[in-house]
Every structure is written in C-alpha cells, then in structure tokens.
KEPA-453704 format. One record per residue: residue in one letter; chain; residue number from 0; x, y, z of N, C-alpha, C, O, CB in turn. Coordinates in nm, 4 decimals. Glycine has a CB too. Layout:
+------+-------+------+----------+----------+----------+----------+----------+----------+----------+----------+----------+----------+----------+----------+----------+----------+----------+
! resn ! chain ! resi !      n.u !      n.v !      n.w !     ca.u !     ca.v !     ca.w !      c.u !      c.v !      c.w !      o.u !      o.v !      o.w !     cb.u !     cb.v !     cb.w !
+------+-------+------+----------+----------+----------+----------+----------+----------+----------+----------+----------+----------+----------+----------+----------+----------+----------+
!    a !     A !  NUM !        X !        Y !        Z !        X !        Y !        Z !        X !        Y !        Z !        X !        Y !        Z !        X !        Y !        Z !
...
+------+-------+------+----------+----------+----------+----------+----------+----------+----------+----------+----------+----------+----------+----------+----------+----------+----------+
END
This chain:
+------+-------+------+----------+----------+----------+----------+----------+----------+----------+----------+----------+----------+----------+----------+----------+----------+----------+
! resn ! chain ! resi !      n.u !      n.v !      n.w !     ca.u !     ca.v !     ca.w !      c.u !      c.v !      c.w !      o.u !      o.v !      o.w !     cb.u !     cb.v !     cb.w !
+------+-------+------+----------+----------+----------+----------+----------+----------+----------+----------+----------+----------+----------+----------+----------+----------+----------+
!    x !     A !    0 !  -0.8610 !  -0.0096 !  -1.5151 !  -0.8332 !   0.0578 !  -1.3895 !  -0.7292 !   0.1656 !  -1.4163 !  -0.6286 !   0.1387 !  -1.4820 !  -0.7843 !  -0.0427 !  -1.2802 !
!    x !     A !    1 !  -0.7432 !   0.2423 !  -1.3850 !  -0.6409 !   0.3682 !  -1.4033 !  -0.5590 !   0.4162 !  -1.2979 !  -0.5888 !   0.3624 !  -1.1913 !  -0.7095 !   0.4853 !  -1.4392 !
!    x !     A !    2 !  -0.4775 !   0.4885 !  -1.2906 !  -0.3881 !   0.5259 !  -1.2065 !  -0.4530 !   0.6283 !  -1.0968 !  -0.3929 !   0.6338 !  -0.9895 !  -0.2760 !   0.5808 !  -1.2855 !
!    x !     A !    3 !  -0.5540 !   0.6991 !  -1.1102 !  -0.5904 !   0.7694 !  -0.9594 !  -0.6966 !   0.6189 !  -0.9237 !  -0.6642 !   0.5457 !  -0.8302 !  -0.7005 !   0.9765 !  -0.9686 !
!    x !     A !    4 !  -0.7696 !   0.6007 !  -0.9736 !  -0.8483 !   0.4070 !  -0.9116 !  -0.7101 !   0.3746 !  -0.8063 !  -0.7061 !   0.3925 !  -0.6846 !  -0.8607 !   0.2164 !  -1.1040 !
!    x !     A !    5 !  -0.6032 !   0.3225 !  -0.8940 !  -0.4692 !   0.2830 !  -0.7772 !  -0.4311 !   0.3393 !  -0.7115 !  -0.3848 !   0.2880 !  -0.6096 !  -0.3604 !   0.2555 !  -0.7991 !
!    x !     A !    6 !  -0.4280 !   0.4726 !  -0.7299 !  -0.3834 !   0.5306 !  -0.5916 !  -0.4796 !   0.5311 !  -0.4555 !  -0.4413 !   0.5085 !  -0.3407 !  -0.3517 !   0.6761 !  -0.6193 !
!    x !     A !    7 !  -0.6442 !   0.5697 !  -0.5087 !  -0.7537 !   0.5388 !  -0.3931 !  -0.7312 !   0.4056 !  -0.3503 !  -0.7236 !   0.3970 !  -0.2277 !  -0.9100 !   0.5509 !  -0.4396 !
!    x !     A !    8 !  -0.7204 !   0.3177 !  -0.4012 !  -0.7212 !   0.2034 !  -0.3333 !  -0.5461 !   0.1700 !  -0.2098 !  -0.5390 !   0.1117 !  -0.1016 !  -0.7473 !   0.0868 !  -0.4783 !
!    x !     A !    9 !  -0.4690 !   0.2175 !  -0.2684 !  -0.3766 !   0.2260 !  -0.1644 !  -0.3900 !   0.3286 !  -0.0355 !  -0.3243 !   0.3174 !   0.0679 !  -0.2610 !   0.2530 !  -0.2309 !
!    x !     A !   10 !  -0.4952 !   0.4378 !  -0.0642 !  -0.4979 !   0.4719 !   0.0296 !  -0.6257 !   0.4778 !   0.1229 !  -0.6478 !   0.5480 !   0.2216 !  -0.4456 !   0.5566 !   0.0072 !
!    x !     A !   11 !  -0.6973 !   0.3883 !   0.0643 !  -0.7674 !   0.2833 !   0.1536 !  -0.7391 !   0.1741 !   0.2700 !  -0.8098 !   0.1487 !   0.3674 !  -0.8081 !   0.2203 !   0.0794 !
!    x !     A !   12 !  -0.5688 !   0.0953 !   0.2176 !  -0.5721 !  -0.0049 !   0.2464 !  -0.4612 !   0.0916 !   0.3309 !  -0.3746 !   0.0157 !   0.3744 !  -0.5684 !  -0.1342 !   0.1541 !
!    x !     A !   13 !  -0.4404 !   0.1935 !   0.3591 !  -0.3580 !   0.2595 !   0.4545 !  -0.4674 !   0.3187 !   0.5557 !  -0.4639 !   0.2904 !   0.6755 !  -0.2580 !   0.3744 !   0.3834 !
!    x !     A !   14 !  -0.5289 !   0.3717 !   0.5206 !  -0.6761 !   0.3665 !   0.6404 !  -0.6856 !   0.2510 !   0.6825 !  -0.6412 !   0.2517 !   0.7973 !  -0.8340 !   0.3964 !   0.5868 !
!    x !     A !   15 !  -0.7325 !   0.1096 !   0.6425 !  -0.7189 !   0.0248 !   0.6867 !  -0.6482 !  -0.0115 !   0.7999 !  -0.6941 !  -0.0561 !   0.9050 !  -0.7027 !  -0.0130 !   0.6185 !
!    x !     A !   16 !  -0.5303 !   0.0114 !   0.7701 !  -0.3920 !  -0.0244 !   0.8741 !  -0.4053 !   0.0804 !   0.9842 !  -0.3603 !   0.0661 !   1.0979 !  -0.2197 !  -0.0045 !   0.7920 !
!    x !     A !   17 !  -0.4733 !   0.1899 !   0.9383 !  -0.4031 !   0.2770 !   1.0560 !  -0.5484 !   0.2522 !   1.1788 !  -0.5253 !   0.2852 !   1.2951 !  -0.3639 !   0.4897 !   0.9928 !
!    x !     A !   18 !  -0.6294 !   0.2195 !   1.1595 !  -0.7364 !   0.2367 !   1.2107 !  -0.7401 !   0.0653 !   1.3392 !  -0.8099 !   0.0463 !   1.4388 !  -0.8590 !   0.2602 !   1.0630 !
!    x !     A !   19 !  -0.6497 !  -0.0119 !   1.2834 !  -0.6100 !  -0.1392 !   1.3717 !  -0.5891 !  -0.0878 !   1.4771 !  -0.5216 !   0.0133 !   1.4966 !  -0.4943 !  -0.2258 !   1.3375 !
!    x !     A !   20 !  -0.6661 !  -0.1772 !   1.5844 !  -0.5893 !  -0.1666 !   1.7497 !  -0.4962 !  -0.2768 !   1.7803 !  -0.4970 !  -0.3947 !   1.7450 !  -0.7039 !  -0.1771 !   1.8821 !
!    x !     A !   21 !  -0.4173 !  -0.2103 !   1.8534 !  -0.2920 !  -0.2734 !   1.8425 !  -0.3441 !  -0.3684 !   1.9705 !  -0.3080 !  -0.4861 !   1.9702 !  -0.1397 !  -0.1676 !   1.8555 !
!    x !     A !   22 !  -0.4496 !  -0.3066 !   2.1076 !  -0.4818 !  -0.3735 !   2.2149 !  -0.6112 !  -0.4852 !   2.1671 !  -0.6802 !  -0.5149 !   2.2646 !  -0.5187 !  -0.2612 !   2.3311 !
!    x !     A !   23 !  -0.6389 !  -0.5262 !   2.0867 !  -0.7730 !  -0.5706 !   2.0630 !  -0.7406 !  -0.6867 !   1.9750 !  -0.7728 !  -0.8038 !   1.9946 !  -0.8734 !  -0.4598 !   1.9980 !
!    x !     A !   24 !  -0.6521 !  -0.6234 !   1.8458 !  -0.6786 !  -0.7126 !   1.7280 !  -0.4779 !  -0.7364 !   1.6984 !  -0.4237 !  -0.8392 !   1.6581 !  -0.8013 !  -0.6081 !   1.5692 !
!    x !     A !   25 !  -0.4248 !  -0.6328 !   1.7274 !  -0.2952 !  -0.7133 !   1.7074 !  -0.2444 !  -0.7931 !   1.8184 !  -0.2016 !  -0.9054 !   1.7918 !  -0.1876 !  -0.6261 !   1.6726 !
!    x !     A !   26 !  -0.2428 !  -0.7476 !   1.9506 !  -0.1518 !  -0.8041 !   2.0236 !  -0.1543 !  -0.9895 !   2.0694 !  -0.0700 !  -1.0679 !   2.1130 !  -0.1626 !  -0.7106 !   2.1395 !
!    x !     A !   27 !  -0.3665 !  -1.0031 !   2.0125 !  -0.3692 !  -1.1876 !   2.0433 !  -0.2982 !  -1.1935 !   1.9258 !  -0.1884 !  -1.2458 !   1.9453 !  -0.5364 !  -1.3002 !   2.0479 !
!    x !     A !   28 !  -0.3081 !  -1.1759 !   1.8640 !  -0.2432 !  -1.2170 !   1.7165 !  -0.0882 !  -1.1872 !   1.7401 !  -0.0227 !  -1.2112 !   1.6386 !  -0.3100 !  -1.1143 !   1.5716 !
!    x !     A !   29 !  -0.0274 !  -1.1500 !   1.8270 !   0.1352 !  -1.1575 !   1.8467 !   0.1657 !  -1.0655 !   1.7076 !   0.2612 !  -1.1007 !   1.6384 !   0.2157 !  -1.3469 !   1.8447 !
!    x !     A !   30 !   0.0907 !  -0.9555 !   1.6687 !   0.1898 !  -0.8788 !   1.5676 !   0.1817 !  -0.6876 !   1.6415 !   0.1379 !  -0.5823 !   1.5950 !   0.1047 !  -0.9007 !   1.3562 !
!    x !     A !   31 !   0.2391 !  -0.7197 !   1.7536 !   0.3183 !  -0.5190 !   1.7912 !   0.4525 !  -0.5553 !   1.7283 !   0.4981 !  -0.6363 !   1.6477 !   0.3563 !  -0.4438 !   2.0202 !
!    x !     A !   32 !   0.4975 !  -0.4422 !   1.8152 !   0.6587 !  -0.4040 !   1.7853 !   0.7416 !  -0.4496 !   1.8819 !   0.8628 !  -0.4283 !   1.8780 !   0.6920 !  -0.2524 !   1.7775 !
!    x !     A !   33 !   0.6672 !  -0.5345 !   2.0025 !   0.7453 !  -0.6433 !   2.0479 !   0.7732 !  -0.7633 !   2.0245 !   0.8705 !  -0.8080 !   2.0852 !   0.7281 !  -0.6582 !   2.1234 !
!    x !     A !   34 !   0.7063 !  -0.8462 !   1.9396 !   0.7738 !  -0.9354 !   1.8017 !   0.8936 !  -0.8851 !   1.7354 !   1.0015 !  -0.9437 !   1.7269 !   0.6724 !  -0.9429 !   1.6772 !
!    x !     A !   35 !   0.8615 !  -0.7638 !   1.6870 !   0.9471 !  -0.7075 !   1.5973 !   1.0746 !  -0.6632 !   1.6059 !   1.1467 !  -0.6536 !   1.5066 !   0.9008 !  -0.6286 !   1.5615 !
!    x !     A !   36 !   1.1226 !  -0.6242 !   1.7588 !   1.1838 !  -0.6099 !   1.7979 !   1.2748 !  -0.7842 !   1.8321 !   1.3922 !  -0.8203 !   1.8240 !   1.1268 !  -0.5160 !   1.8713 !
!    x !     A !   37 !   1.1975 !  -0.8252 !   1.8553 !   1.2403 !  -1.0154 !   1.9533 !   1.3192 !  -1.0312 !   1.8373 !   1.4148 !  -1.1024 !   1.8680 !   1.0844 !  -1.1889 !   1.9880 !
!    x !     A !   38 !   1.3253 !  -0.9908 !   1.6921 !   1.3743 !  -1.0521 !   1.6099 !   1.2905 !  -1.0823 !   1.4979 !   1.1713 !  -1.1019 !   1.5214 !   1.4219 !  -1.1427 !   1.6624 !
!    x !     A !   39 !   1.3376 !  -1.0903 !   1.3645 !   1.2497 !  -1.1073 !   1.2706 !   1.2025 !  -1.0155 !   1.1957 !   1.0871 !  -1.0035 !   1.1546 !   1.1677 !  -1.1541 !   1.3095 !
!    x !     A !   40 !   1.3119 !  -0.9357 !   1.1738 !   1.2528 !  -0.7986 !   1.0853 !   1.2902 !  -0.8246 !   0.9312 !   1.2928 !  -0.7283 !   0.8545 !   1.3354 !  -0.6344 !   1.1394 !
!    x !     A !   41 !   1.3029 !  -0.8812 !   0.9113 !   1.3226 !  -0.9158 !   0.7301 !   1.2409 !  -1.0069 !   0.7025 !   1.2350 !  -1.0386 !   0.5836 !   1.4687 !  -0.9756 !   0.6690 !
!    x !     A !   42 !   1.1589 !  -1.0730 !   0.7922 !   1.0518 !  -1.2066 !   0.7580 !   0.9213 !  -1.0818 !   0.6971 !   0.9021 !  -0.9624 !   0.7204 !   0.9893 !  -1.3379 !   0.9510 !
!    x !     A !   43 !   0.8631 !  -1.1692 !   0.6243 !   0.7195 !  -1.0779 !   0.6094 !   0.6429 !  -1.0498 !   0.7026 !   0.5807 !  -0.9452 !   0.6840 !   0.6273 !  -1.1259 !   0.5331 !
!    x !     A !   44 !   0.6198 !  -1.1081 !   0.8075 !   0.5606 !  -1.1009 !   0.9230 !   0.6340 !  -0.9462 !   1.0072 !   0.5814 !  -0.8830 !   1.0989 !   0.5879 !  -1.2589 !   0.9995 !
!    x !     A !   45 !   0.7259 !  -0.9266 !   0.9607 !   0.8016 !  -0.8149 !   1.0337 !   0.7883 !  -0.6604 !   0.9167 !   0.7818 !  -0.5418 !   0.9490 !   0.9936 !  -0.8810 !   1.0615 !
!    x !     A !   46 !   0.7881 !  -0.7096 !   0.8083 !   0.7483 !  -0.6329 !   0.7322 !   0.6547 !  -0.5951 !   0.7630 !   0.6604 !  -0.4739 !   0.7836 !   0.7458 !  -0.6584 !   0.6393 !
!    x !     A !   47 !   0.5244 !  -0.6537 !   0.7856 !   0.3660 !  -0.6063 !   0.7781 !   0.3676 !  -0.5493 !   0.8677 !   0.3343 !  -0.4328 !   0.8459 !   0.2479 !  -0.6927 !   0.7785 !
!    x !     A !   48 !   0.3905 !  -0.5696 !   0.9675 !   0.4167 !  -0.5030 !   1.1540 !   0.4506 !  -0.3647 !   1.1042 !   0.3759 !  -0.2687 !   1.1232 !   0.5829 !  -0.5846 !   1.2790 !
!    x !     A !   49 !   0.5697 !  -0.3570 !   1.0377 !   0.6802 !  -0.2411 !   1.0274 !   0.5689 !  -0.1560 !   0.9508 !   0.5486 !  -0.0437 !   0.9969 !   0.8497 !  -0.2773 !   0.9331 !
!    x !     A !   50 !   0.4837 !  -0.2010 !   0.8240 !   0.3694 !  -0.1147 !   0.8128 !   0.2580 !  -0.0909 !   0.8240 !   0.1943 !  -0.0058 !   0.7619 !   0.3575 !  -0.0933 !   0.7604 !
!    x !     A !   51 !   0.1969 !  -0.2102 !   0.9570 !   0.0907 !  -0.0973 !   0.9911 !   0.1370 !  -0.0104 !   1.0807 !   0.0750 !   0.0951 !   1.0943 !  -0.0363 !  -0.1448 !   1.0462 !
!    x !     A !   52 !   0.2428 !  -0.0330 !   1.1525 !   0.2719 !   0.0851 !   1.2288 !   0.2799 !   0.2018 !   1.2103 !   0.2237 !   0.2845 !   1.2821 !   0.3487 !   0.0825 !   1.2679 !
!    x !     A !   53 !   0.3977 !   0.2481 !   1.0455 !   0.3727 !   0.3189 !   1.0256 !   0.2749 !   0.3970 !   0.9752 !   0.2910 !   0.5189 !   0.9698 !   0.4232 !   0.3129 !   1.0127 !
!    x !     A !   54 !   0.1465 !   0.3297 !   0.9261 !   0.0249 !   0.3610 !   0.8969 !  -0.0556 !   0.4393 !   0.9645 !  -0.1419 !   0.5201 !   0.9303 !  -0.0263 !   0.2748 !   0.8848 !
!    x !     A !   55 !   0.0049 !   0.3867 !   1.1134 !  -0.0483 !   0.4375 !   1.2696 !  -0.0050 !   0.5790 !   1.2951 !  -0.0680 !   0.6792 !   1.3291 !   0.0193 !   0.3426 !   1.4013 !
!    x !     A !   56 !   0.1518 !   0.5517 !   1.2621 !   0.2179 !   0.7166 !   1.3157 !   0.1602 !   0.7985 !   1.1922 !   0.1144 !   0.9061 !   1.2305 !   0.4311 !   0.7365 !   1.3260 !
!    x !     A !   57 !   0.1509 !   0.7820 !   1.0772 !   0.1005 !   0.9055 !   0.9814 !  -0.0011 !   0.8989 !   0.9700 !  -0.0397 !   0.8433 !   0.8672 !   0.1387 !   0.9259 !   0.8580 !
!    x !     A !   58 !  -0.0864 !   0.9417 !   1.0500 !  -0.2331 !   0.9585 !   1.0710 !  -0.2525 !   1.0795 !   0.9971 !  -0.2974 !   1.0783 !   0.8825 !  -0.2838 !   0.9682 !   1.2243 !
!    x !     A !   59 !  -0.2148 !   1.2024 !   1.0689 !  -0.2352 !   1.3258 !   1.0286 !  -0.2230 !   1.3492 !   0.8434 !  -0.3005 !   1.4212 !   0.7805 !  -0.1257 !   1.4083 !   1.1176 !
!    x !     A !   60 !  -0.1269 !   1.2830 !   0.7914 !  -0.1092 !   1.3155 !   0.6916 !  -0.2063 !   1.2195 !   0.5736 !  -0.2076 !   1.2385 !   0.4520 !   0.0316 !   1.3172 !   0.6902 !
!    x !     A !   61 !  -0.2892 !   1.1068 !   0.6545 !  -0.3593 !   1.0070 !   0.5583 !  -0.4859 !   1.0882 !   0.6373 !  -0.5882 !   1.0293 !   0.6024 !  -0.3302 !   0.8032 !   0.5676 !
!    x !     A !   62 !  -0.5218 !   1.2018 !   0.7317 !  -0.6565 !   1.2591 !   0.6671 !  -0.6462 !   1.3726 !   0.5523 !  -0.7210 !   1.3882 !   0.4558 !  -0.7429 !   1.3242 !   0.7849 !
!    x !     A !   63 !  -0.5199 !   1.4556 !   0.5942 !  -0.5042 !   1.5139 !   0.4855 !  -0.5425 !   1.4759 !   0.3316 !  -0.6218 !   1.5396 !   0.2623 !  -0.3983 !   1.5291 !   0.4975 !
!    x !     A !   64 !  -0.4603 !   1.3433 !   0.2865 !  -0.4868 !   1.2658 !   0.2190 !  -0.6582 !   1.2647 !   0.1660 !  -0.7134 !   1.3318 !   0.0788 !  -0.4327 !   1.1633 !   0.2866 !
!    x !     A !   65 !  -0.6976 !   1.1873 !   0.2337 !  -0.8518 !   1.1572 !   0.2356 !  -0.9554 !   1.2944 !   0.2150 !  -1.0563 !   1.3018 !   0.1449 !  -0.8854 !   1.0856 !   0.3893 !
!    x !     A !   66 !  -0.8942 !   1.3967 !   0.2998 !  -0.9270 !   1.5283 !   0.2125 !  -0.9357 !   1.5978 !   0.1401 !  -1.0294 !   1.6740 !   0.1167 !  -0.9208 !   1.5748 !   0.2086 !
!    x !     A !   67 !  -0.7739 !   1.5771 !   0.0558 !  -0.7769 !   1.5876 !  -0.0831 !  -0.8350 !   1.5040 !  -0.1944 !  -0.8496 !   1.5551 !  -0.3054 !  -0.6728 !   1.5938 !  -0.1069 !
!    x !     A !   68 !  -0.8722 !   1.3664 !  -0.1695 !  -0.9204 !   1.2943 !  -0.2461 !  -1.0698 !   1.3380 !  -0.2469 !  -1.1357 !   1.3575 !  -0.3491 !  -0.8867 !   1.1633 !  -0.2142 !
!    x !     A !   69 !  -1.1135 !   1.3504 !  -0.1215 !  -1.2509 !   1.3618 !  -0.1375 !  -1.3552 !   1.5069 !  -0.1933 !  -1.4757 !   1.5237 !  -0.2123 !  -1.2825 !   1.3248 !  -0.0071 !
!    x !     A !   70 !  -1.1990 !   1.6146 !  -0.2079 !  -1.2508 !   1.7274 !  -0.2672 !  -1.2412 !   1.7117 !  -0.4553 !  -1.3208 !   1.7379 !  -0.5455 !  -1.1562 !   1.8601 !  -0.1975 !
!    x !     A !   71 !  -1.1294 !   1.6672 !  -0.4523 !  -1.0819 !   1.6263 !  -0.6187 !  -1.2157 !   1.5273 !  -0.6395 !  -1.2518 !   1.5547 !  -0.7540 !  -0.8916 !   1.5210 !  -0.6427 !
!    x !     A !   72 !  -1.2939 !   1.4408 !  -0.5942 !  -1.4264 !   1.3552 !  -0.6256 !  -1.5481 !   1.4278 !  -0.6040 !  -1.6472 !   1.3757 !  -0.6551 !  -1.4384 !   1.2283 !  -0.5383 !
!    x !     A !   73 !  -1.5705 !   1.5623 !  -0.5253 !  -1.6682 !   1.6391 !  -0.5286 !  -1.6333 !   1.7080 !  -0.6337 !  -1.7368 !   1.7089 !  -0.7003 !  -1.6968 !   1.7060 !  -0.4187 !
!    x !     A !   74 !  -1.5126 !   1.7969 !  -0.7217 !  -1.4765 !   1.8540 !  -0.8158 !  -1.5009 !   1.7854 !  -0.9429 !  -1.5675 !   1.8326 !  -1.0351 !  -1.3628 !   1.8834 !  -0.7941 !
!    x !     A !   75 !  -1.4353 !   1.6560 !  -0.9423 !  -1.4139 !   1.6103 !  -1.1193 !  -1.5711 !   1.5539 !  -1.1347 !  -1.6172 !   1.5279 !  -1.2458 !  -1.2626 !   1.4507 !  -1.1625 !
!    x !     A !   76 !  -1.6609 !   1.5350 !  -0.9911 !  -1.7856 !   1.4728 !  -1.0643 !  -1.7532 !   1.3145 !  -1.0000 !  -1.8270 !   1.2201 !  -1.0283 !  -1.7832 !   1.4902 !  -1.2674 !
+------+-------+------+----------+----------+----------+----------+----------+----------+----------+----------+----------+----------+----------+----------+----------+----------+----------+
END
C-alpha cells in the first residue's frame, strides 16, 4: 500500500463522516454536539463527535479534495 492508497482512503472515510445526518442517524444514537457539550470531551465517544463534525463543517474543502484526486486518477492512468 503506498502513501497516495493512504491518503485516498482517509479521504474517503472523511466523506464518510461528512455525509452523516445528524437528524436520522446521529441523534438516536445520542452522538450531536449536545452530548458533547453535557460533558465528555476527552472520552472517545467525544472525540468521534468532535470529528464528524468537523467533517461536516469542511465540506467545501473535501470536494475540492475529491476533485483533485479525481483529476490526478484521470491523469496518472
């Protein structure tokens, strides 16, 4: 596996995150940023919160992302 392989795959699993509804699939599951707030921000559970969120707010910059990847994979072949 090589180092651009690792980088696509992290920024997969950031599409992933950002594409979660927070009304659908996080909130039965008790993981918004009102957990996060209640307390519990150093547990892992507060961690993960802390990033899909931000996954959520940098949208703009993970299509960018996905744009550049997907021209560099029409380019190298």
């Amino acid at each position: 596996m090589g180092f651009w392989t690792f980088l696509e795959g992290l920024l997969l699993l950031a599409n992933a995150f950002a594409i979660l509804n927070e009304d659908r699939f996080l909130a039965p599951r008790r993981w918004t940023l009102a957990e996060l707030q209640a307390g519990g921000r150093n547990t892992l559970k507060g961690q993960v919160i802390g990033l899909i969120h931000a996954c959520q707010f940098m949208r703009l910059p993970l299509i960018l992302l996905n744009l550049v990847t997907i021209i560099v994979k029409l380019v190298s072949g």
